[in-house]
C-alpha positions in Angstrom: 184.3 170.4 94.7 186.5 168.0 93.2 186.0 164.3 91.9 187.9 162.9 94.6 186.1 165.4 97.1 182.9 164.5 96.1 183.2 160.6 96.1 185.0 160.4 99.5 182.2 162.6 100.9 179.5 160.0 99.1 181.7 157.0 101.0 181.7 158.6 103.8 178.2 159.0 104.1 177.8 155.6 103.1 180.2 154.4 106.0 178.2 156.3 108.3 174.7 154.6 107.2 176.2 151.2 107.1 177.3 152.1 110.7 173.5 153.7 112.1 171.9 150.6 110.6 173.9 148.1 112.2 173.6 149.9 115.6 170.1 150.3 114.9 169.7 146.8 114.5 171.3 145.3 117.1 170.2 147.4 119.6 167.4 145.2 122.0 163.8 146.3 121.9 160.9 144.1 122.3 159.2 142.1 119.2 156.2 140.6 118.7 155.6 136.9 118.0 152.6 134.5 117.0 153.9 130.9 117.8 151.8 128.2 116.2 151.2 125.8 119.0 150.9 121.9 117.7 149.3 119.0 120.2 150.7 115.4 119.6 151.1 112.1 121.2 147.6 111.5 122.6 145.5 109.3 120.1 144.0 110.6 117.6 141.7 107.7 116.8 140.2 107.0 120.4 139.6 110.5 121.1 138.1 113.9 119.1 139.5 117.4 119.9 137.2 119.8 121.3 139.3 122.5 122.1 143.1 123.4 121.5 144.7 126.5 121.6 146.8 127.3 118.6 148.3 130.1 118.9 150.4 131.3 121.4 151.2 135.2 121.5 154.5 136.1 122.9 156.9 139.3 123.5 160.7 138.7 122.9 163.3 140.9 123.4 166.3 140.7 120.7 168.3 142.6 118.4 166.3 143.1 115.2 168.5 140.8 113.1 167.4 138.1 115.6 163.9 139.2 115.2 163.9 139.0 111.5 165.0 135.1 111.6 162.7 134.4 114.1 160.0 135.5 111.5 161.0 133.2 109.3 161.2 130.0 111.6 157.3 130.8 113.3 156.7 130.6 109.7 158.1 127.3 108.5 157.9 125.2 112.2 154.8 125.5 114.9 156.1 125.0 118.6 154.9 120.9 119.4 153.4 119.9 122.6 153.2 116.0 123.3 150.6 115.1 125.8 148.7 111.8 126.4 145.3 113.6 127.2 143.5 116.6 128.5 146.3 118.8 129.3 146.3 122.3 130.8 149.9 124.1 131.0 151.1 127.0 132.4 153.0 129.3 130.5 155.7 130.1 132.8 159.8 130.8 132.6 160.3 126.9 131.7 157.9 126.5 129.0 159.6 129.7 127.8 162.6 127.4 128.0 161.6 124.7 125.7 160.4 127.1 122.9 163.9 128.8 122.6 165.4 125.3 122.5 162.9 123.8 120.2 162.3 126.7 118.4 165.6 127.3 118.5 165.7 131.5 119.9 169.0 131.6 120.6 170.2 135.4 122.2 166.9 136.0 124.1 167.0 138.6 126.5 163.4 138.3 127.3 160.3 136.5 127.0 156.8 137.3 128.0 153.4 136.2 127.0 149.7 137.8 127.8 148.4 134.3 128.3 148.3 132.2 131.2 147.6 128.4 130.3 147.6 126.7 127.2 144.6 124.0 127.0 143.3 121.1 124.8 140.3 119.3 125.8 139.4 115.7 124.2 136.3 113.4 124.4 136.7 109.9 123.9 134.7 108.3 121.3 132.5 105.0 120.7 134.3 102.1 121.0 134.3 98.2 120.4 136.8 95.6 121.2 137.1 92.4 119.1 139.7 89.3 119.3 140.8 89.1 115.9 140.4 85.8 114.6 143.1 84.2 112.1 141.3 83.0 108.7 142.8 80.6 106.2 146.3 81.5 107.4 148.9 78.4 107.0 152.3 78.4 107.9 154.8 76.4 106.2 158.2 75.4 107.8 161.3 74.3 106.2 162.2 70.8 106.6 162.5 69.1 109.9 161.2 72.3 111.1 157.6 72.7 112.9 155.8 74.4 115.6 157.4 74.3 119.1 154.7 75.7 120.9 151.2 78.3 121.0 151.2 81.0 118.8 150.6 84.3 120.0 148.4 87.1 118.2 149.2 90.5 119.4 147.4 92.8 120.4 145.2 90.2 121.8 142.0 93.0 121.4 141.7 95.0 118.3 139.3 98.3 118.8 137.4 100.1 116.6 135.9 103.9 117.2 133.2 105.8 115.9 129.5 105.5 115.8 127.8 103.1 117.8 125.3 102.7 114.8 127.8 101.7 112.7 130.0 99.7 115.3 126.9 97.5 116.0 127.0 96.4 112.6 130.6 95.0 112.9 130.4 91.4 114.1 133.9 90.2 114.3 137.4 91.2 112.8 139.5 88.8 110.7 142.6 88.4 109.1 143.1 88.1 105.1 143.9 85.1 103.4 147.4 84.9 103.5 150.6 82.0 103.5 153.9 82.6 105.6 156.5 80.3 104.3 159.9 79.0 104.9 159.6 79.3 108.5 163.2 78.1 110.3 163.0 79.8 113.3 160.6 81.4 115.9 159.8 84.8 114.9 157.1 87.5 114.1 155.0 87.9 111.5 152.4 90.3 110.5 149.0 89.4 109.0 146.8 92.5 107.5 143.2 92.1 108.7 140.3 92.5 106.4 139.2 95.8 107.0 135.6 95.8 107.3 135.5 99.0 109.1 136.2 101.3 106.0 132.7 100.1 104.5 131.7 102.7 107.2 133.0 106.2 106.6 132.7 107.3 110.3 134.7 104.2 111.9 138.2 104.2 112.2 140.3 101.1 113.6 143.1 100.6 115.9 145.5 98.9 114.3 145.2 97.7 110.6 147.1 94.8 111.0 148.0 92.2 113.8 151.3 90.1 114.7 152.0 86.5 115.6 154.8 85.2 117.4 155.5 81.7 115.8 157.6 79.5 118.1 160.0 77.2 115.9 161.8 74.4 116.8 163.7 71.8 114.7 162.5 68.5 115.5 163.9 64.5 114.5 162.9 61.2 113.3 161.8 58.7 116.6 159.9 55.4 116.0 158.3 53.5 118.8 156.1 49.7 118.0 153.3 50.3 120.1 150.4 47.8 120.7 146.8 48.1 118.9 143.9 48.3 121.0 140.1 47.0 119.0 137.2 49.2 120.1 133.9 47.9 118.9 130.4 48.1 120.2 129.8 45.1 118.9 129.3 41.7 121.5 131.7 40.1 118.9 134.8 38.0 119.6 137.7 39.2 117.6 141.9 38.8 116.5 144.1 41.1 114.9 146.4 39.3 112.6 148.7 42.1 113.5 148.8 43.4 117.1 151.5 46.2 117.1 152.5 49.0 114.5 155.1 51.1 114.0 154.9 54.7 114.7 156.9 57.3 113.9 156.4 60.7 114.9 157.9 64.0 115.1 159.8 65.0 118.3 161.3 68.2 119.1 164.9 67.8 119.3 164.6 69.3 122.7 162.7 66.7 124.3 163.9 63.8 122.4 164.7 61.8 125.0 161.5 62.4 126.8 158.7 60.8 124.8 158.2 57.4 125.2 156.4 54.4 123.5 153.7 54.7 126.7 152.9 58.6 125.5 151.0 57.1 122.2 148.1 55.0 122.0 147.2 53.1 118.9 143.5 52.0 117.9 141.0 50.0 115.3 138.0 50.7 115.3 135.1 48.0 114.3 131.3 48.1 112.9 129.2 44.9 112.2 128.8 47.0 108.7 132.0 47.0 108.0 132.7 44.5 105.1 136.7 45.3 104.6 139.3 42.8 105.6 141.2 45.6 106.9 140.5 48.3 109.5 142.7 51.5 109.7 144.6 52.4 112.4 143.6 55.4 114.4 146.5 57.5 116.4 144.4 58.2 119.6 147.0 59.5 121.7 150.5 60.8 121.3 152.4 64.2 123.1 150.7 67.4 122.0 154.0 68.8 121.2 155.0 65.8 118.5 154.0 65.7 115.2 152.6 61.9 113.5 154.6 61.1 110.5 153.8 57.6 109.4 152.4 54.3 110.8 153.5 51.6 109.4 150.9 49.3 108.4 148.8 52.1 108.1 145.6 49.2 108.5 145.7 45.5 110.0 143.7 42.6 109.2 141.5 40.9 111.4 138.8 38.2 112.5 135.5 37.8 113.8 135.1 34.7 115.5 131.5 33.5 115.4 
């Protein structure tokens, strides 16, 4: 036989292998498959797992080169379930559905499984709720800039799960030390809370830090001269050599126009003990939503007439 003989006859075979194989391969027969099966979204702190099924067998018919792919992809990625709590499912033709689209088994001809339901049972553990309590936290605002209203702490209830034991020995939750500054508009902020819960190994908490809404607001000069009132105990006749101070306060450009010299009270206050020639004035009322600046004097003098 020839050169050329010979290597057209080894081509030719080779052709013809090429050919079987790729037949071979893509005709359909049914494969085997072990899906990892992952359970997510319910939380993992509040509750313990006491049963899950994690695998889930199945039988898909493909072409082998489909087959082989497949292989690699149950290898690298596990089929994930997102539930909230105990959940049982049926494994049926739409669960078959969402594994070829998450799992992405595109030219399925068929999909079967031995196995009914999938199931995952939880128990809820030991829990404790505590309002966390905000501890040397100050705010600082930018100028002409305060607060326009109540804070707000969210979550208002921070829980903590595990042993009871160990939970009884947790008293209160607070927040660290901590300064927010430059505040110039309502906003958010977080404060990290001291976690007292990792000195025990078997509690876990739900949230390691809490928010707080801060309502701003930019706020303007106003001075009112309001009278001085003299409280005393005393049975004593008295003067002030200066009835009225000035006050000026704080007020939220917002409501400017409605505080009014009758929203603030001025006060001395007297003692027989007191030796001074001068009594300080006291603030004792003015809108919760105003800030005190300056009073000007800040004390008066005054007379006991014997």
């Amino acid at each position: 036989m020839s050169l050329f003989r010979r290597r057209s006859f080894w081509i030719i075979l080779l052709l013809t292998a090429i050919v079987w194989w790729v037949v071979t391969m893509s005709e359909h027969n049914d494969y085997p498959v072990q899906l990892r099966v992952q359970w997510t979204g319910f939380d993992s702190t509040r509750h313990v797992v006491t049963y899950a099924d994690s695998v889930l067998p199945l039988t898909i018919n493909s072409n082998c080169f489909l087959a082989q792919s497949r292989y690699i992809v149950v290898k690298q990625k596990p089929f994930v379930i997102n539930v909230s709590g105990d959940t049982v499912l049926s494994v049926n033709n739409h669960l078959f559905q969402e594994i070829i689209d998450q799992m992405d088994f595109g030219g399925t001809h068929g999909i079967s499984s031995p196995v009914e339901t999938l199931k995952l049972k939880l128990t809820d553990v030991n829990r404790k709720g505590f309002v966390p309590q905000l501890r040397d936290v100050e705010f600082r605002f930018k100028d002409q800039i305060g607060l326009a209203g109540e804070p707000r702490v969210e979550p208002d209830t921070v829980w903590l799960y595990g042993n009871i034991a160990s939970l009884n020995k947790i008293d209160q939750l607070e927040t660290k030390s901590c300064k927010v500054n430059n505040i110039a508009k309502s906003g958010y902020y977080s404060l990290p809370l001291n976690p007292v819960w990792k000195q025990y190994g078997d509690v876990k908490s739900s949230h390691d830090s809490v928010r707080i809404y801060v309502p701003a607001g930019r706020f303007i000069e106003k001075t009112f001269v309001v009278p001085v009132s003299f409280n005393t105990k005393e049975s004593v006749r008295w003067r002030l050599m200066t009835e009225q101070v000035s006050v000026t306060l704080w007020v939220p450009d917002s409501a400017y126009n409605d505080v009014t010299e009758e929203m603030i009270g001025a006060e001395v206050i007297y003692r027989s003990s007191d030796v001074s020639q001068e009594l300080p004035v006291r603030i004792i009322k003015f809108p919760e939503n105003t800030r005190v600046k300056q009073v000007s004097p800040a004390s008066v003098q005054y007379v006991i007439i014997k």
